[in-house]
N, C-alpha and C positions, 0 to 999 in steps of 0.2 A: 811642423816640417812641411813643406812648399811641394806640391806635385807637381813630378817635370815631366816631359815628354821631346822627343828626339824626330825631327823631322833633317832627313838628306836628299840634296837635291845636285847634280853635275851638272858640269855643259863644257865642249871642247872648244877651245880658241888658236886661232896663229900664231904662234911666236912659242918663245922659249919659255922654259920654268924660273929663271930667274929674271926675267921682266915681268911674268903675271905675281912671282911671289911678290916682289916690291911692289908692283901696283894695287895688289891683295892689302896691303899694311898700308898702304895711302889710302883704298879706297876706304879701311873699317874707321883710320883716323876721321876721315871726312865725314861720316855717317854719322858719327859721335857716338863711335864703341870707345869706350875706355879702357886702361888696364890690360895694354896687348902684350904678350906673350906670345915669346915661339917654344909649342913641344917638342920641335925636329925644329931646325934652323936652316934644312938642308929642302925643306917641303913645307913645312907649315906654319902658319901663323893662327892665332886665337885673339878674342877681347870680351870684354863685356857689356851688354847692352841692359841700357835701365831707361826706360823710357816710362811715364804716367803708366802707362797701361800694359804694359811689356816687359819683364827681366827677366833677361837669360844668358848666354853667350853662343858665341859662333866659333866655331874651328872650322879654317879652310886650308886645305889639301891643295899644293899643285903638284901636279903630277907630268913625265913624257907622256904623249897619248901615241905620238909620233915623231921621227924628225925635226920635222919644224912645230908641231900642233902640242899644246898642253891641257890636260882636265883638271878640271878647277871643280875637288870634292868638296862643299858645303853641309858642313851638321851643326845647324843649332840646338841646342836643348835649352827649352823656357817652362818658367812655370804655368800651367795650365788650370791652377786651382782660383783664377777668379771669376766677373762675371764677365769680363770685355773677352775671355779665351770660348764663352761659347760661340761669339758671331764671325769670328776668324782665329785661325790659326797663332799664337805667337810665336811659334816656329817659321811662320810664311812669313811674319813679318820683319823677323829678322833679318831672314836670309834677303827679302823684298825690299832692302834697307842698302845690305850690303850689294847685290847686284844693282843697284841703281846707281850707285856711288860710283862701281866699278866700271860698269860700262854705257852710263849715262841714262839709262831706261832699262824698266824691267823687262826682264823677256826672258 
């Protein structure tokens, strides 16, 4: 049985929830998460991520933060039981995967 661990990370943006949801679900296609699912269809999207050295999945949250602004909640959970999990995070690389996608560079 595979040890996971759970790393959440946010960040607020302009625009509405249902332009970052859709751009959420392009950007995990683009990354090359597979196997997306939404658990709320209303807010979130999920997939899974299988990379050489990385598998786990991502679920991301958008949320109003404001009027016009949305927060965009990221939790991946990945297994951490190999040797490539002790020199980074594969949580960080998930999400470092997805945010890249989404908004062209990590930050």
């Amino acid at each position: 049985m595979a040890i996971k661990k759970s790393v959440v990370d946010e960040f607020v943006v302009p625009g509405l929830v249902g332009y970052w949801l859709g751009a959420s679900a392009h950007a995990l296609q683009t990354a090359g998460f597979t196997g997306l699912w939404s658990p709320n269809p209303q807010s979130e999207v999920a997939a899974r991520y299988r990379k050489a050295t990385v598998y786990g999945e991502l679920r991301v949250g958008v949320y109003a933060a404001s009027p016009q602004d949305s927060r965009i909640v990221m939790t991946a959970k990945a297994n951490v039981d190999n040797v490539y999990a002790l020199f980074r995070s594969p949580g960080r690389r998930i999400i470092e995967a997805f945010r890249t996608s989404l908004l062209g560079r990590a930050g």
